[in-house]
N, C-alpha and C positions, 0 to 999 in steps of 0.2 A: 167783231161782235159774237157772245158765244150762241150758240147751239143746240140748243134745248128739241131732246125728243122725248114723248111720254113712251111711261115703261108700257103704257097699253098698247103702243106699238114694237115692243121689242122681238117680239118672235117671229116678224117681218124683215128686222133690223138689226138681228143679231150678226150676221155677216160686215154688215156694216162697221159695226160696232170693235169686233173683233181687228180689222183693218185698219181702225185709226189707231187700235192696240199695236200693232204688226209694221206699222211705218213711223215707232215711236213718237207718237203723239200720249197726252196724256189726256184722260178724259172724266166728268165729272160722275163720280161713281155712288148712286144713292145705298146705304148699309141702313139696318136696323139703330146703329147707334148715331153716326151725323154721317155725313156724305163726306167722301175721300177724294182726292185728286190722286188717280189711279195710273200705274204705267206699268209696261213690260217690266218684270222684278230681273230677265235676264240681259238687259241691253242699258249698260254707260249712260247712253244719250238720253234715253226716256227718265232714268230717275235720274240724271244731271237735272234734266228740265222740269223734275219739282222742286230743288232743291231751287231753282232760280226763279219759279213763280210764287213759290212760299216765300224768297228768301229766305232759309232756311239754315241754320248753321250747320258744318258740312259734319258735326260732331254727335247731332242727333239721331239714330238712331230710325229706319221705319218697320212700320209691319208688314211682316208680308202675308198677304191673302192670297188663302189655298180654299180649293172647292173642297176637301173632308178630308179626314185624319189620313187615308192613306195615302194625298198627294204632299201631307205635309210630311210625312215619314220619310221621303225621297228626299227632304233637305235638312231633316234634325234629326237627332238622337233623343227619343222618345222612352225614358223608363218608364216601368209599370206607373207610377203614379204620374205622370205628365200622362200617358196613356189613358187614365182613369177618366183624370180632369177631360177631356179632350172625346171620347167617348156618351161622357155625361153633359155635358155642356155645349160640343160640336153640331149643329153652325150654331153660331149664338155669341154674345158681347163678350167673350173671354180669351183675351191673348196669353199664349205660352210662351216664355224663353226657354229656348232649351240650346245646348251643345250643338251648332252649328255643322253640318257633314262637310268635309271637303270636297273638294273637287266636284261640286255640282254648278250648274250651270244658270246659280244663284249667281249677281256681279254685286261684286265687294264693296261697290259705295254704299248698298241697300245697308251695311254691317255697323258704320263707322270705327270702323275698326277691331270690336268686337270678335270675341270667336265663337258669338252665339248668334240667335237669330230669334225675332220674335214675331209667331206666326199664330194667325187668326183665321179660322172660315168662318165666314160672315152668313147671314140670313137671306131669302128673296133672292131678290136680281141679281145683286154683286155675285150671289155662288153661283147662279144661273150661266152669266158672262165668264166667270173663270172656267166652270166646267166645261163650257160649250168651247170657248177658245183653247181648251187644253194645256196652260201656264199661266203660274201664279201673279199675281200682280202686288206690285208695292205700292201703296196705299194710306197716308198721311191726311189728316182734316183737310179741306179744301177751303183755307182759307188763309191770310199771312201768316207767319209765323209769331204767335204767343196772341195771339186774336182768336176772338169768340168765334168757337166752331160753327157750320153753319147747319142747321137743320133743316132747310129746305133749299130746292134749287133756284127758288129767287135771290135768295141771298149768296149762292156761291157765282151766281152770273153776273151780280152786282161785286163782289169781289173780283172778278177778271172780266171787268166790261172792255178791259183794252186786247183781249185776244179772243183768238176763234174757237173756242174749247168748246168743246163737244159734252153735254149732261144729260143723261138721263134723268130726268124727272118721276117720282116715284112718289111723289107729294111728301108731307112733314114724317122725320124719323121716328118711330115706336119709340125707342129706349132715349134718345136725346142727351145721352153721354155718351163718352169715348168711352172703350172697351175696360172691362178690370183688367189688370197686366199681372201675370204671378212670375216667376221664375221658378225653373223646378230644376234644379241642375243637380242638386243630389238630393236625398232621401228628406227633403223638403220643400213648402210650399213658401214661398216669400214674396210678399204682396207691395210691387212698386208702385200701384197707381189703384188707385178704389173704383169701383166702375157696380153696375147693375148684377154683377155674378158676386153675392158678397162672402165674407168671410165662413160663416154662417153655412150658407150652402155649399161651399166646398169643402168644410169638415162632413158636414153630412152625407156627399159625396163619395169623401174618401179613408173617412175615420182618421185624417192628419187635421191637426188647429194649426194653420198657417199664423206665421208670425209675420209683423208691418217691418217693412224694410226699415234699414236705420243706416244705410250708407247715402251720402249725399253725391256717389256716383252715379253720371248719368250710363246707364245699362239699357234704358227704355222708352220711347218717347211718352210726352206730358208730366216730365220730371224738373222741370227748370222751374224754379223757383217761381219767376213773373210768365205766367201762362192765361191764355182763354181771357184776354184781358180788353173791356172795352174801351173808347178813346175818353168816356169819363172816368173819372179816380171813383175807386168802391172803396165805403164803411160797410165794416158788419156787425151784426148783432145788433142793429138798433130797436127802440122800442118806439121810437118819433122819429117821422123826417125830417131833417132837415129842411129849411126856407129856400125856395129858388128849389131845390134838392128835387130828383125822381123814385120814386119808391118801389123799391121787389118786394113785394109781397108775399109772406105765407100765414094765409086766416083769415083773419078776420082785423086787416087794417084799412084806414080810409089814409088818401094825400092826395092833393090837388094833381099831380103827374106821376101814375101807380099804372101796374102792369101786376097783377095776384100771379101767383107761381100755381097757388092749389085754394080756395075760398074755403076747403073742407079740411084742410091741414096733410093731404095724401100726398107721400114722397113720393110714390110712382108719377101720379102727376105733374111734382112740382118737378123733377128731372125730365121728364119729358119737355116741360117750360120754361125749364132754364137759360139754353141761349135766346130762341124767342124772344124772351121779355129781358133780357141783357142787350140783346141787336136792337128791341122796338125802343127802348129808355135810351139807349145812345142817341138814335134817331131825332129822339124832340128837342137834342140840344142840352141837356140838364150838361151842369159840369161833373156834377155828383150823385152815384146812383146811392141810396141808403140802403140796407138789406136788412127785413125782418131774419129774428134768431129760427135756424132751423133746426130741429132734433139731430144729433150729433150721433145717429144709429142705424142699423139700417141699411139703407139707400142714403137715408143723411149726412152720412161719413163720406160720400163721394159726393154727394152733392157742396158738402162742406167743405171739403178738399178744390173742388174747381173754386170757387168762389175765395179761397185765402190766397190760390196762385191769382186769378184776377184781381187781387185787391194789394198784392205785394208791389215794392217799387219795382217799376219797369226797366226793364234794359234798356242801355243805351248803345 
């Protein structure tokens, strides 16, 4: 059964805490954007053992979580503009790929093979625990693999009710997506995953207009196709629900089994509510969640983005 401790006891328990890090154990780690299932980024065993409670495939990809730019500099090759980003943005929901350094005492499953690395410091607690234990942690959604991330630690305990994981409870996530992902490998910005840091802001940032990826190589995780996916099939854009059907909501719509994302039409909110009201609509049983049309701008473009991976056929 897991393990739930409030972050309002962490400055008690941060010893603690660091120890189930140290005897690879993974443990439930709440971030600004959803909560991660965290391990040692330098030890085999520890991210073997996401990779086996995600089941996760061994080709994805994770991020590694550093306490601030200059613990990440010790494992990447940082140019001025990866620097910029990272400066401007650092802790906060924006992951970097950069040129992976050799010979650090990063372990090579965290890479998939890759000769880059994609590295995030996170907000609150999560930077509090890296800094305080002094090594970076890899750091993947705490929930199976291509299933709705989980934004509170009720729902990553009900995800691993068969083990003794260890969660910080921090209550519901601020931003409620996964991070933006860029890549900055040479003298550009290239945007593999849409996240709350948008396009928008990091020209403004860095006076570069980042362009949307266009390879369908996976480089970074939340790139698969069928992702963030709940156990009902999603339509999108509807303007009616469906019969029997359960409704996401954004505005002003009524349905007999409805979860609103935002009742004032605010994309900050409705990404904050997004898996919430994706994990509460599963729950009642609907086969089918419908999903009013959401502005395709924005924050809507990644809110748009998770919602076409969970609506894509699933893997088998």
């Amino acid at each position: 059964m897991p393990r739930i401790i409030s972050a309002h006891e962490l400055d008690q328990r941060l010893g603690e805490v660091c120890d189930e890090i140290y005897i690879r154990n993974c443990i439930g780690l709440p971030t600004e954007t959803v909560y991660g299932l965290a391990a040692d980024a330098f030890t085999g065993e520890a991210i073997a053992k996401i990779f086996e409670m995600k089941r996760r495939p061994k080709f994805n990809p994770l991020i590694i979580h550093m306490a601030d730019l200059e613990m990440a500099q010790a494992y990447g090759h940082f140019n001025p503009l990866a620097e910029k980003l990272g400066e401007t943005f650092w802790p906060g929901p924006l992951t970097i790929v950069v040129p992976r350094k050799e010979n650090t005492s990063l372990h090579p499953l965290a890479f998939a093979g890759l000769d880059t690395v994609a590295i995030r410091c996170p907000q609150g607690v999560a930077q509090e625990i890296i800094g305080y234990c002094g090594r970076p942690l890899a750091a993947p959604s705490a929930n199976k693999s291509g299933r709705v991330s989980p934004t509170n630690a009720h729902y990553v305990a009900n995800e691993f009710s068969d083990t003794d994981l260890m969660i910080i409870d921090n209550g519901p996530c601020k931003v409620g997506l996964e991070s933006s992902i860029v890549s900055v490998v040479d003298d550009m910005i290239r945007i593999l995953r849409p996240g709350a840091i948008t396009a928008e802001m990091m020209e403004d940032a860095t006076g570069v207009k980042p362009v949307v990826n266009q390879s369908t190589k996976i480089e970074a995780p939340g790139m698969m196709k069928s992702h963030y996916a709940p156990n009902a099939s999603v339509k999108l854009n509807c303007k009616e629900c469906d019969e029997d059907a359960a409704l996401l909501a954004f505005g002003d719509q009524e349905a007999e089994i409805i979860f609103n994302l935002s009742k004032t039409g605010d994309l900050r909110e409705a990404a904050a509510n997004l898996y919430l009201g994706l994990k509460k609509l599963d729950d009642t049983g609907a086969k089918t969640i419908c999903v009013s049309p959401i502005p395709n701008e924005g924050l809507g473009i990644a809110i748009n983005d998770r919602l076409q991976r969970a609506s894509a056929p699933r893997n088998t």
